[in-house]
mmJSON file of the N, C-alpha and C atoms, coordinates in Angstrom:
{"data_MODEL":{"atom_site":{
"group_PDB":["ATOM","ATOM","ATOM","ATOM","ATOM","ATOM","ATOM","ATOM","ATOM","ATOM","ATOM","ATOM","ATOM","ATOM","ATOM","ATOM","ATOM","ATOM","ATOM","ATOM","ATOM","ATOM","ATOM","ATOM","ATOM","ATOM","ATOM","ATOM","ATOM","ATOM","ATOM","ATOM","ATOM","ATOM","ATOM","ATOM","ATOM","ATOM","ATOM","ATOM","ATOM","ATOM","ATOM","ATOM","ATOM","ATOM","ATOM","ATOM","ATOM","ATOM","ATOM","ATOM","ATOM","ATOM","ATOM","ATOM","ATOM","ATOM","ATOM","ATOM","ATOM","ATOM","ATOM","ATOM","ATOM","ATOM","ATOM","ATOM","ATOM","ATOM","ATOM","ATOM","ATOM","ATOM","ATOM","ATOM","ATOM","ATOM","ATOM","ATOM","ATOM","ATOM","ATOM","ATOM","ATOM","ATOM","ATOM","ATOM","ATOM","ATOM","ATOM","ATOM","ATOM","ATOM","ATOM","ATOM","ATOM","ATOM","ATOM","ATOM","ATOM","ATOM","ATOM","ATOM","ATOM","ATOM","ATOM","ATOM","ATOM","ATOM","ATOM","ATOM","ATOM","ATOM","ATOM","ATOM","ATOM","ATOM","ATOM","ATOM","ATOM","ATOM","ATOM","ATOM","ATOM","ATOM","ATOM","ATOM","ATOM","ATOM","ATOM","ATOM","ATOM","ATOM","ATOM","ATOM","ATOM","ATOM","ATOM","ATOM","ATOM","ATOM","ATOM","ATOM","ATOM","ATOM","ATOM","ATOM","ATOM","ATOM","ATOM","ATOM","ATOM","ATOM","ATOM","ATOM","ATOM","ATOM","ATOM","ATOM","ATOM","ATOM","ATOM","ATOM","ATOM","ATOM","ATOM","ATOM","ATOM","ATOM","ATOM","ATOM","ATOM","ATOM","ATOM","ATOM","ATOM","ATOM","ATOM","ATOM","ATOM","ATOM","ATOM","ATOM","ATOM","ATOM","ATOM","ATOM","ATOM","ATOM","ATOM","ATOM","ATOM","ATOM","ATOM","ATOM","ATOM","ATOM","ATOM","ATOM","ATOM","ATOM","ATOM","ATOM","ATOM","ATOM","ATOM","ATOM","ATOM","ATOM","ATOM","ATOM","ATOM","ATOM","ATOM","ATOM","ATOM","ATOM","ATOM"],
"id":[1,2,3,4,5,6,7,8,9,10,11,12,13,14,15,16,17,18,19,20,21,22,23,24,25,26,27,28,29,30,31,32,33,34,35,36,37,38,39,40,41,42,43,44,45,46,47,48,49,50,51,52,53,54,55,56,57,58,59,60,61,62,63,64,65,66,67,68,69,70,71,72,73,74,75,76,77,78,79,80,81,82,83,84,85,86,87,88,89,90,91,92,93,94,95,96,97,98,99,100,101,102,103,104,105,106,107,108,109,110,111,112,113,114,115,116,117,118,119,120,121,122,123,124,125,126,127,128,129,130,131,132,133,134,135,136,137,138,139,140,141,142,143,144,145,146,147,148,149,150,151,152,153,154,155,156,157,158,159,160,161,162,163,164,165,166,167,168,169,170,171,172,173,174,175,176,177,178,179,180,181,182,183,184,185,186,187,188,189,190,191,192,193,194,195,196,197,198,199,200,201,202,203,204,205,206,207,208,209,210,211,212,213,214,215,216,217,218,219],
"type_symbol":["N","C","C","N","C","C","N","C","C","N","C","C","N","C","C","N","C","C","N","C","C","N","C","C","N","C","C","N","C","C","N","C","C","N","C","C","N","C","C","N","C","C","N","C","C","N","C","C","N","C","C","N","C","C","N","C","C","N","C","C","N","C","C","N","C","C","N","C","C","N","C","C","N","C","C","N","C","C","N","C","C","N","C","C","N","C","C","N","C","C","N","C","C","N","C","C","N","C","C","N","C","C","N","C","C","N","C","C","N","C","C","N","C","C","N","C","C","N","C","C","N","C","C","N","C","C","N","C","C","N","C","C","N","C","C","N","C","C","N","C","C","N","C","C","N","C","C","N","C","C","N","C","C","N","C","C","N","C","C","N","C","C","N","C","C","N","C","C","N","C","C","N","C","C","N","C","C","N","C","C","N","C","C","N","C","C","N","C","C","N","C","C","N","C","C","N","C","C","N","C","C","N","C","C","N","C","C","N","C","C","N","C","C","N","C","C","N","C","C"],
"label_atom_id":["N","CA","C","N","CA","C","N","CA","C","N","CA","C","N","CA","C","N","CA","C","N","CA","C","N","CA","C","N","CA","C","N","CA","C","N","CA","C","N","CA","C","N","CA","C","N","CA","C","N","CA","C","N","CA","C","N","CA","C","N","CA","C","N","CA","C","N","CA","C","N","CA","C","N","CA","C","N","CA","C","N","CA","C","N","CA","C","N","CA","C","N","CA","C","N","CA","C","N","CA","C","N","CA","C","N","CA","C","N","CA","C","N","CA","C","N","CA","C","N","CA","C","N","CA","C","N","CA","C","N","CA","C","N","CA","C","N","CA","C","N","CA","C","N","CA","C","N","CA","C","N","CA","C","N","CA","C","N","CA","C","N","CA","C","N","CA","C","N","CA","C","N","CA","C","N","CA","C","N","CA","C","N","CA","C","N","CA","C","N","CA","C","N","CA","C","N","CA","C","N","CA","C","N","CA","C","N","CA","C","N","CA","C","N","CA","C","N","CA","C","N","CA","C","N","CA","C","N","CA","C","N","CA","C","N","CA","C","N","CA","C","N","CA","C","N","CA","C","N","CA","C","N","CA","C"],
"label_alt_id":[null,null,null,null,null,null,null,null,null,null,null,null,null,null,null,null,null,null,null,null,null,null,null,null,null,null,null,null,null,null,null,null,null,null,null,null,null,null,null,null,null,null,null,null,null,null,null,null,null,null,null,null,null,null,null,null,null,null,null,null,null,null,null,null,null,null,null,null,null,null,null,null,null,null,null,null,null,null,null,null,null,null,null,null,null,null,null,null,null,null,null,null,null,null,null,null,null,null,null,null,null,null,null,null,null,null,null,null,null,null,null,null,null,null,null,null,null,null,null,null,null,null,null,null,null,null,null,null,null,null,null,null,null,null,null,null,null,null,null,null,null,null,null,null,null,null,null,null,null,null,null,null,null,null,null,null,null,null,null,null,null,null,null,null,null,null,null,null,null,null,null,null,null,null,null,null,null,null,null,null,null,null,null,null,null,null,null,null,null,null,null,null,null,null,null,null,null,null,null,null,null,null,null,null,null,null,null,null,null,null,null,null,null,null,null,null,null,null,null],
"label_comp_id":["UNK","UNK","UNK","UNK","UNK","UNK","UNK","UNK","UNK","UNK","UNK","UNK","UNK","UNK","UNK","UNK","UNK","UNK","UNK","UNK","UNK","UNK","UNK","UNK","UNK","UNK","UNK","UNK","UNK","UNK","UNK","UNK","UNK","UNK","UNK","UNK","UNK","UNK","UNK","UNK","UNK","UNK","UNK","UNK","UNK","UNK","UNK","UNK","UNK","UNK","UNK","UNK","UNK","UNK","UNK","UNK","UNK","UNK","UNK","UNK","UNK","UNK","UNK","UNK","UNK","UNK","UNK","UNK","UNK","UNK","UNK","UNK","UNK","UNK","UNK","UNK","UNK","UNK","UNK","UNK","UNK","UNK","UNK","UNK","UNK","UNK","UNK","UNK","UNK","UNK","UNK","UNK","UNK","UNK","UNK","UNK","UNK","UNK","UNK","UNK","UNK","UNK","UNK","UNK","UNK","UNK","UNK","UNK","UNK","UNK","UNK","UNK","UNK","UNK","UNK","UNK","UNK","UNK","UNK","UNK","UNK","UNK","UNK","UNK","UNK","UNK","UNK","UNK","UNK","UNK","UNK","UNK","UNK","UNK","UNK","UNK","UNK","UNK","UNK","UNK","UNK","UNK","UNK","UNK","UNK","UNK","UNK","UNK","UNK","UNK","UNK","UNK","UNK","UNK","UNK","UNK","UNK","UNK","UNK","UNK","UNK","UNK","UNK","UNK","UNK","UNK","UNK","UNK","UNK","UNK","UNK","UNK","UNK","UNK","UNK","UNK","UNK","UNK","UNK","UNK","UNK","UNK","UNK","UNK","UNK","UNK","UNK","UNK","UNK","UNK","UNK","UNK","UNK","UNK","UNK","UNK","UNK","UNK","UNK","UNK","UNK","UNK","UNK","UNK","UNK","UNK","UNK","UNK","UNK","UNK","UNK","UNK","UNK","UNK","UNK","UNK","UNK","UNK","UNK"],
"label_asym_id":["A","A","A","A","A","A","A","A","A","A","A","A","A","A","A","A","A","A","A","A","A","A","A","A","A","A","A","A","A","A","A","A","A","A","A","A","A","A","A","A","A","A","A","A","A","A","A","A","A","A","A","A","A","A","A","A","A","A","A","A","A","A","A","A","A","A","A","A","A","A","A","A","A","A","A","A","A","A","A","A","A","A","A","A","A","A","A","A","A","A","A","A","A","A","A","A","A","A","A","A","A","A","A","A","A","A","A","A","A","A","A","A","A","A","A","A","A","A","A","A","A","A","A","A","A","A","A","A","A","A","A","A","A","A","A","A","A","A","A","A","A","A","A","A","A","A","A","A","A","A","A","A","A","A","A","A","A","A","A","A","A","A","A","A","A","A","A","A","A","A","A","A","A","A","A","A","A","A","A","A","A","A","A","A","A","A","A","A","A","A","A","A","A","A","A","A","A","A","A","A","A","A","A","A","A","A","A","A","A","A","A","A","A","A","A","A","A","A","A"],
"label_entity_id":["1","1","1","1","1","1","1","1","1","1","1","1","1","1","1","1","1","1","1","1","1","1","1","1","1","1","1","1","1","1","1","1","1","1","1","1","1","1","1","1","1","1","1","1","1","1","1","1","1","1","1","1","1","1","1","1","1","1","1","1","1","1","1","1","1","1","1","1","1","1","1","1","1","1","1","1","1","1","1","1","1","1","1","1","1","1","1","1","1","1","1","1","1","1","1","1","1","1","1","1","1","1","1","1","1","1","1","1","1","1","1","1","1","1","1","1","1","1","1","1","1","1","1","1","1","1","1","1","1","1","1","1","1","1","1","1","1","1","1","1","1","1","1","1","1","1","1","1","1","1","1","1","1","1","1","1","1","1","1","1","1","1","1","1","1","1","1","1","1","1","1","1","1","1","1","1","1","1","1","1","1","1","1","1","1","1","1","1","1","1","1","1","1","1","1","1","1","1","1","1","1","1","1","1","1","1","1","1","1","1","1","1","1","1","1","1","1","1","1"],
"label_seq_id":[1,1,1,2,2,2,3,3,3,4,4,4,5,5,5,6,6,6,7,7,7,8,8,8,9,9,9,10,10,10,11,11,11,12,12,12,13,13,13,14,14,14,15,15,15,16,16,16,17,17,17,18,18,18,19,19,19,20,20,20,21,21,21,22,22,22,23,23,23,24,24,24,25,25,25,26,26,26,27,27,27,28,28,28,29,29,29,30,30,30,31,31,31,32,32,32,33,33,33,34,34,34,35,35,35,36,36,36,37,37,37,38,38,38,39,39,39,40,40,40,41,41,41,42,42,42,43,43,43,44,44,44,45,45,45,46,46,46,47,47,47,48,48,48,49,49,49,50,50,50,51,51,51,52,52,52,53,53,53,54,54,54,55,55,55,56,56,56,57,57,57,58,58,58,59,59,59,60,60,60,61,61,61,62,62,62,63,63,63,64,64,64,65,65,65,66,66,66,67,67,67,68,68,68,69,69,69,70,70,70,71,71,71,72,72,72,73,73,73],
"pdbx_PDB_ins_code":[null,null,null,null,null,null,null,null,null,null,null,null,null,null,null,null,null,null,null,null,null,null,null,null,null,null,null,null,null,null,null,null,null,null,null,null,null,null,null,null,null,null,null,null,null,null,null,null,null,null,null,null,null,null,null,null,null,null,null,null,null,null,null,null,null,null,null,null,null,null,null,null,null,null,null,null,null,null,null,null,null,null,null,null,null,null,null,null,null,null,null,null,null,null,null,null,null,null,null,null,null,null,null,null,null,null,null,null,null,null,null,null,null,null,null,null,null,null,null,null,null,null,null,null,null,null,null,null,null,null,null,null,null,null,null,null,null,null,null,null,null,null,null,null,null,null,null,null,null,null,null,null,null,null,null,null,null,null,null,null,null,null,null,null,null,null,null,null,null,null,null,null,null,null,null,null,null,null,null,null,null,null,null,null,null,null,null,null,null,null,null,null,null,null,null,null,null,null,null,null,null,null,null,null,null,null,null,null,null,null,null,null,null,null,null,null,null,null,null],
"Cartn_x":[120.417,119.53,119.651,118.744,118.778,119.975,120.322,121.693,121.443,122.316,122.332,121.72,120.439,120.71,120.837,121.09,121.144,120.192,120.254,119.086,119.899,119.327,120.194,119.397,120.622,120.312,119.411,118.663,118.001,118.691,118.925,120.271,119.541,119.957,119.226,120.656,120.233,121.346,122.755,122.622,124.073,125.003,124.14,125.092,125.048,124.372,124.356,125.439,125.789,126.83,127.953,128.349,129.573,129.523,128.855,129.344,129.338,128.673,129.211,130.594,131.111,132.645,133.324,132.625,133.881,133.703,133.137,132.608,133.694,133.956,134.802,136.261,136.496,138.094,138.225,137.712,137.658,137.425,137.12,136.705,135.79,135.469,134.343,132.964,131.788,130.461,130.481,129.724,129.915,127.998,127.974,126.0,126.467,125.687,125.568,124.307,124.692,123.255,123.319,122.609,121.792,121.852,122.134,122.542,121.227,120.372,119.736,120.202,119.442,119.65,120.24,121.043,121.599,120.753,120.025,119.705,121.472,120.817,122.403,122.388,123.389,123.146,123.523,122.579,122.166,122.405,123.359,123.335,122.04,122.367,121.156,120.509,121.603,120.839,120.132,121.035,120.697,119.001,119.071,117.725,116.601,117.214,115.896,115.194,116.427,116.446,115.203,115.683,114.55,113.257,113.248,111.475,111.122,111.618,111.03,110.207,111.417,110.815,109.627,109.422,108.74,108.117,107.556,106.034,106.026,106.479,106.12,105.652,106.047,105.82,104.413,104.154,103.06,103.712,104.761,105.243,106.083,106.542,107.832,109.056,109.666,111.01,111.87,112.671,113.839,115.209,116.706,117.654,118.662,119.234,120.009,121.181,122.311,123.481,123.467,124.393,125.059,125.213,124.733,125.304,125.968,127.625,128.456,128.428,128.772,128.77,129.317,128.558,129.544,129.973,131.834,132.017,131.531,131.537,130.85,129.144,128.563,127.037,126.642],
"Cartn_y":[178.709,179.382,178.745,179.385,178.66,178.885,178.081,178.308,179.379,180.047,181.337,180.664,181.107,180.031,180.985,180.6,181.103,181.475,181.705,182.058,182.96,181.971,183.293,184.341,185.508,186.54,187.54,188.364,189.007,190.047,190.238,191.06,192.124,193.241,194.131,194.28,194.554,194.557,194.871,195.687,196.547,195.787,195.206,193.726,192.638,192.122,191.016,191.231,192.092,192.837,192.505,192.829,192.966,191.418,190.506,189.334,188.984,188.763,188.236,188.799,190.022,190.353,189.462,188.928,188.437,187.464,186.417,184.723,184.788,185.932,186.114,186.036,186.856,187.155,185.934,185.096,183.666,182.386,182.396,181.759,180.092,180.953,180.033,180.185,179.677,180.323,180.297,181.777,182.545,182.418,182.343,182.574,183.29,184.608,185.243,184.844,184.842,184.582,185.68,185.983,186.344,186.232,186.55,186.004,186.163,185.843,185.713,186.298,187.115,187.028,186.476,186.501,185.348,185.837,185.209,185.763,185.608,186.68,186.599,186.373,185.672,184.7,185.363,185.467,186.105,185.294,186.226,185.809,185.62,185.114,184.683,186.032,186.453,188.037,188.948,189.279,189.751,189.282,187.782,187.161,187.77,187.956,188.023,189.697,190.38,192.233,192.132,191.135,191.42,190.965,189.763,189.512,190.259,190.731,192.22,193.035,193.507,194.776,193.992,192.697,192.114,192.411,191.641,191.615,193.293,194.552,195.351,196.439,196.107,196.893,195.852,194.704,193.823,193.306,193.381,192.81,191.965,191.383,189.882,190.893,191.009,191.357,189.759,190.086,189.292,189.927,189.606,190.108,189.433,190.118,189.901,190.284,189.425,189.835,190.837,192.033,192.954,192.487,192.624,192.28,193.352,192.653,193.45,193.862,195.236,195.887,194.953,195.029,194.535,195.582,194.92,195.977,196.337,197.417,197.569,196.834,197.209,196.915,198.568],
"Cartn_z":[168.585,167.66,166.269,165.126,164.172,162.91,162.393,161.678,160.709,160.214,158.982,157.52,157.239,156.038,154.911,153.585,152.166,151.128,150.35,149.054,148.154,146.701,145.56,145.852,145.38,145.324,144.444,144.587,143.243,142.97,141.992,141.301,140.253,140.305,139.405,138.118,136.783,136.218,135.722,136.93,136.876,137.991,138.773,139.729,139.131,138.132,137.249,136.687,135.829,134.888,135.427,136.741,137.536,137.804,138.117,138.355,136.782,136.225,134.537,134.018,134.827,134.125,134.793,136.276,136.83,136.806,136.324,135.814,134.595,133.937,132.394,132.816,133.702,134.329,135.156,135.752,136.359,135.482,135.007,133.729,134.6,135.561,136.736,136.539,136.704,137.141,138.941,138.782,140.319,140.673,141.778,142.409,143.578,143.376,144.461,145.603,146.831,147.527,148.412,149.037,149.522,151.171,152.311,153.781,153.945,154.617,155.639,157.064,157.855,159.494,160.001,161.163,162.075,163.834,164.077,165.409,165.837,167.058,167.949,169.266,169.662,170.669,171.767,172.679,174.024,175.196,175.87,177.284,178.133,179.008,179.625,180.552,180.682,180.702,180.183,179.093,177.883,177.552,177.228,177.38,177.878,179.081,180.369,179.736,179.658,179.548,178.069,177.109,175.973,175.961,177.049,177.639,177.969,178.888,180.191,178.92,177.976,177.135,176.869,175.941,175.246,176.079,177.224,178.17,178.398,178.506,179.345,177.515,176.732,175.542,174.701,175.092,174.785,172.852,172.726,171.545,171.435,170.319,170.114,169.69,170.327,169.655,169.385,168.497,167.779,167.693,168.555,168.217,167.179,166.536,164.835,165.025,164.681,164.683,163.613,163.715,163.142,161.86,160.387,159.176,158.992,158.483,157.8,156.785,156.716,154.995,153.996,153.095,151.658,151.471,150.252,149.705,148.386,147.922,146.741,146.294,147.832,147.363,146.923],
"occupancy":[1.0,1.0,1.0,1.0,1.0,1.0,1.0,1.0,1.0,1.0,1.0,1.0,1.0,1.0,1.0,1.0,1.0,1.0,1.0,1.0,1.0,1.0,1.0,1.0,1.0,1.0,1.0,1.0,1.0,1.0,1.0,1.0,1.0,1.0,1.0,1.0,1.0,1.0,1.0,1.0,1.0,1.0,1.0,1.0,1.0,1.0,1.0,1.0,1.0,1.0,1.0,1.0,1.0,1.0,1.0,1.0,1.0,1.0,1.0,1.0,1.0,1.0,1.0,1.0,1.0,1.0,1.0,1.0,1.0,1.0,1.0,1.0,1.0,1.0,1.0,1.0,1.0,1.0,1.0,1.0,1.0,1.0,1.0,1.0,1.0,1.0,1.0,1.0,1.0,1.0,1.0,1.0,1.0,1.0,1.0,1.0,1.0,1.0,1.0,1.0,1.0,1.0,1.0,1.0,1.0,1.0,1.0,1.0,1.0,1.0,1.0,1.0,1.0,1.0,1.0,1.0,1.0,1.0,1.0,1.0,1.0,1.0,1.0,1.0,1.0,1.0,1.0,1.0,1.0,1.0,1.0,1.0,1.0,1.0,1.0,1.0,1.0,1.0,1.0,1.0,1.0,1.0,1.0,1.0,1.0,1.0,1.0,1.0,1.0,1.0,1.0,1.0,1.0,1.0,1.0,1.0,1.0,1.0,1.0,1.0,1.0,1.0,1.0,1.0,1.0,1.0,1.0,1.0,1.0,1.0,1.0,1.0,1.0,1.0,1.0,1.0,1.0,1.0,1.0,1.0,1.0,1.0,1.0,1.0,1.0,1.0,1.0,1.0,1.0,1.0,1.0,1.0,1.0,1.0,1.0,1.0,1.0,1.0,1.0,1.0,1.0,1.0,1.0,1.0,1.0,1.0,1.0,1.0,1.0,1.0,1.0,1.0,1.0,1.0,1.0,1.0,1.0,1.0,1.0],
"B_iso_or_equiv":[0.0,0.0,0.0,0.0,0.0,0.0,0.0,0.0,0.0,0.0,0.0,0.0,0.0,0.0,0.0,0.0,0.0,0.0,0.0,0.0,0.0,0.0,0.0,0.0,0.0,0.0,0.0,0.0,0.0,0.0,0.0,0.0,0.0,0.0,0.0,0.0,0.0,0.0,0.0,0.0,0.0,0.0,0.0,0.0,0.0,0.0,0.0,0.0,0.0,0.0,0.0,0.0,0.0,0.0,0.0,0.0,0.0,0.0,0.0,0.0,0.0,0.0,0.0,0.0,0.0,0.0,0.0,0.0,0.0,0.0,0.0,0.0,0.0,0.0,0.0,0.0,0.0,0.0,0.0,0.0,0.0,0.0,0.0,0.0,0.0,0.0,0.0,0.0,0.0,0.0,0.0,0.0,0.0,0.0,0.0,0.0,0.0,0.0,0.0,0.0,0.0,0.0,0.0,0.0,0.0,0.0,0.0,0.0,0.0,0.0,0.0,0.0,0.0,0.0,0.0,0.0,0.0,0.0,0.0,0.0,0.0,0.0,0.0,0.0,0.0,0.0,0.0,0.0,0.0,0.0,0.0,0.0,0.0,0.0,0.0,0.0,0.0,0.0,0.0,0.0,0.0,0.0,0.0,0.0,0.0,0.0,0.0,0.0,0.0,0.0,0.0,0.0,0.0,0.0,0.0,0.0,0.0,0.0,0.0,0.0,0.0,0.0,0.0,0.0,0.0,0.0,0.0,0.0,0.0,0.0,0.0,0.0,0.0,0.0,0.0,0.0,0.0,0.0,0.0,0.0,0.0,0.0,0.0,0.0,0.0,0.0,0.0,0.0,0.0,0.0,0.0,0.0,0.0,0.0,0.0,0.0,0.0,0.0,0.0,0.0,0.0,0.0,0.0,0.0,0.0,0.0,0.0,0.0,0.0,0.0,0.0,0.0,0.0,0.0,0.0,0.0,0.0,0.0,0.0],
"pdbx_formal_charge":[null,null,null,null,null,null,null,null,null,null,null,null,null,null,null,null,null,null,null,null,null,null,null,null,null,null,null,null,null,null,null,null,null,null,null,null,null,null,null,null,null,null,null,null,null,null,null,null,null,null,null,null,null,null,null,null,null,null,null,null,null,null,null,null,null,null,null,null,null,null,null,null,null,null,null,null,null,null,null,null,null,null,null,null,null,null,null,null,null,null,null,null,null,null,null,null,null,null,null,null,null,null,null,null,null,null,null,null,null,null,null,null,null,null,null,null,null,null,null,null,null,null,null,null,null,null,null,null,null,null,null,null,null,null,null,null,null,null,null,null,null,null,null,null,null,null,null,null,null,null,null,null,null,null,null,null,null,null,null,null,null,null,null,null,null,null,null,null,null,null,null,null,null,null,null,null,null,null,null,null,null,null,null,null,null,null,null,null,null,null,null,null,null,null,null,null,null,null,null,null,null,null,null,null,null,null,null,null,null,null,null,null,null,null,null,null,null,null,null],
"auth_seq_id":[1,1,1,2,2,2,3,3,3,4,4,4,5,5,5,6,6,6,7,7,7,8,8,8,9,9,9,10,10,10,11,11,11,12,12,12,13,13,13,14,14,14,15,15,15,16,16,16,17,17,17,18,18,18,19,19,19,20,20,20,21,21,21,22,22,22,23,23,23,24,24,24,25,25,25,26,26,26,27,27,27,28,28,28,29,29,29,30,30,30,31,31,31,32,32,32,33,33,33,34,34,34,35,35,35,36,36,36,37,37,37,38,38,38,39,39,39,40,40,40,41,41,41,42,42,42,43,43,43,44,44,44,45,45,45,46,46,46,47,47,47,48,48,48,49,49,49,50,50,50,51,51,51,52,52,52,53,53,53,54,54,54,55,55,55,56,56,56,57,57,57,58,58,58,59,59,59,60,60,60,61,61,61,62,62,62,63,63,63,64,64,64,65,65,65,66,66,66,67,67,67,68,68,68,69,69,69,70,70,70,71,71,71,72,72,72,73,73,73],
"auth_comp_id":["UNK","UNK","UNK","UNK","UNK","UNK","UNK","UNK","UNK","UNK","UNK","UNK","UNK","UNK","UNK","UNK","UNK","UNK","UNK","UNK","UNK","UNK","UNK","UNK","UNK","UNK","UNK","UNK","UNK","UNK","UNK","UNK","UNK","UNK","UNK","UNK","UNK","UNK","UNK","UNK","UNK","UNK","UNK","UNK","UNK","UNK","UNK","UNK","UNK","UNK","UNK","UNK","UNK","UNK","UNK","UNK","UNK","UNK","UNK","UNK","UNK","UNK","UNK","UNK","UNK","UNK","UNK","UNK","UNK","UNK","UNK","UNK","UNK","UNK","UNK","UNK","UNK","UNK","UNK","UNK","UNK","UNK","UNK","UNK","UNK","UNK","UNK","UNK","UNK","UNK","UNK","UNK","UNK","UNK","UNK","UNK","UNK","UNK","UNK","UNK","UNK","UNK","UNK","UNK","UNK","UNK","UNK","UNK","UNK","UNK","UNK","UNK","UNK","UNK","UNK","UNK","UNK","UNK","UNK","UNK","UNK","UNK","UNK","UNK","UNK","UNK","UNK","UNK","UNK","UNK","UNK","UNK","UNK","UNK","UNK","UNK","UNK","UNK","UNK","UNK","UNK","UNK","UNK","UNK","UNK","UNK","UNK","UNK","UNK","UNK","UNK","UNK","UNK","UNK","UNK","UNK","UNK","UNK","UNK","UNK","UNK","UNK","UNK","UNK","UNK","UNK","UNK","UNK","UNK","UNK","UNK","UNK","UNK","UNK","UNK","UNK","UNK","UNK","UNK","UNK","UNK","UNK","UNK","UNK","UNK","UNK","UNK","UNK","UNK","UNK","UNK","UNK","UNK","UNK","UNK","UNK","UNK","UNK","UNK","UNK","UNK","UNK","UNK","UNK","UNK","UNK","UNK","UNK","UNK","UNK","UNK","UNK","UNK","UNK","UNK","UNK","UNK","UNK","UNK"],
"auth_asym_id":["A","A","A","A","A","A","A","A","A","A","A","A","A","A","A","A","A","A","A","A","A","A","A","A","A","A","A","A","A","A","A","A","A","A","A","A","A","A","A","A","A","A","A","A","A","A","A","A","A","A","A","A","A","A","A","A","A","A","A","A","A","A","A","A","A","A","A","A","A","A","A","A","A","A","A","A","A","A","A","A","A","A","A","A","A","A","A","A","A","A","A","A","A","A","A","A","A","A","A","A","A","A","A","A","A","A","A","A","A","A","A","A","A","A","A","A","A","A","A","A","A","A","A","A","A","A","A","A","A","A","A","A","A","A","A","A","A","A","A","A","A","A","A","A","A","A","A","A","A","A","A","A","A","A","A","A","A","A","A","A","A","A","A","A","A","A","A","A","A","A","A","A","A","A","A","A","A","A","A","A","A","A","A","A","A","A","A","A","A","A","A","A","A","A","A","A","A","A","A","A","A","A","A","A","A","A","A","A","A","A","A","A","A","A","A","A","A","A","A"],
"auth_atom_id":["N","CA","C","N","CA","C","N","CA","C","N","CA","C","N","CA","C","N","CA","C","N","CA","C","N","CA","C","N","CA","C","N","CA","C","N","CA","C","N","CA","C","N","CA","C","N","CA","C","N","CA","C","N","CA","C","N","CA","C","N","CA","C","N","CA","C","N","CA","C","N","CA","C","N","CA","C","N","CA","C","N","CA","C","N","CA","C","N","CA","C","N","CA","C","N","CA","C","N","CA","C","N","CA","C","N","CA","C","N","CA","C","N","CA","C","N","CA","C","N","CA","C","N","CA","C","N","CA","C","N","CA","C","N","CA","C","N","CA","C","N","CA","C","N","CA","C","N","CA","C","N","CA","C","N","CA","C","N","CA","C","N","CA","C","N","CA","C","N","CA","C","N","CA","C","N","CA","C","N","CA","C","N","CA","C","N","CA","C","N","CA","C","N","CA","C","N","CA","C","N","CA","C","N","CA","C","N","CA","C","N","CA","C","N","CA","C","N","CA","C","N","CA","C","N","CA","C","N","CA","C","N","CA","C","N","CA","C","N","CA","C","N","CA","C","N","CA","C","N","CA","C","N","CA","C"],
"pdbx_PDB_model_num":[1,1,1,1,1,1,1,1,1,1,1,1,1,1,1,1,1,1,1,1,1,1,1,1,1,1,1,1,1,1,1,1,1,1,1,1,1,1,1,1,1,1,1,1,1,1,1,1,1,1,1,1,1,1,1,1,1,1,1,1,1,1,1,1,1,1,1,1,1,1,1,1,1,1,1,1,1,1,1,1,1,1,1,1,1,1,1,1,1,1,1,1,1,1,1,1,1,1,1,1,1,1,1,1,1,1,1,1,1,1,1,1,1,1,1,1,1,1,1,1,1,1,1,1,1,1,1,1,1,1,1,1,1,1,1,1,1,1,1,1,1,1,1,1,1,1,1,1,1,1,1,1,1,1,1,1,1,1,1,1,1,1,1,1,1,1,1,1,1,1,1,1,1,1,1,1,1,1,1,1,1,1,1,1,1,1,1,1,1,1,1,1,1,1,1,1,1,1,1,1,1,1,1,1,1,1,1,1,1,1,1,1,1,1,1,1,1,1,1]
}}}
């Protein structure tokens, strides 16, 4: 499947804030991005079980690995 890709993040300013304290206490510049989806990789079973739905419901499904919580989003 296709690799996880990236993108900065859009940050409203109270998460801007929190990374600018911590660019200060690091004395680094920090970029938050953004994950993207990861499809998740299906057995060949698994596979078959989400065509079936697909053809018998007449739609495209797409399965997504589980994104983990951040902390403090």
């Amino acid at each position: 499947m296709a690799p996880q890709q990236l993108r900065v993040a859009e940050l409203n300013e109270a998460r801007l804030a929190r990374i600018r304290d911590l660019e200060s206490r690091l004395g680094s510049i920090v970029i938050a991005y953004e994950s993207q989806p990861t499809y998740a990789d299906l057995s060949p079973e698994q596979l078959a079980a989400l065509q079936e739905l697909e053809h018998e419901l007449g739609v495209v499904l797409v399965a997504y690995t589980p994104k983990v919580a951040s902390v403090g989003a």
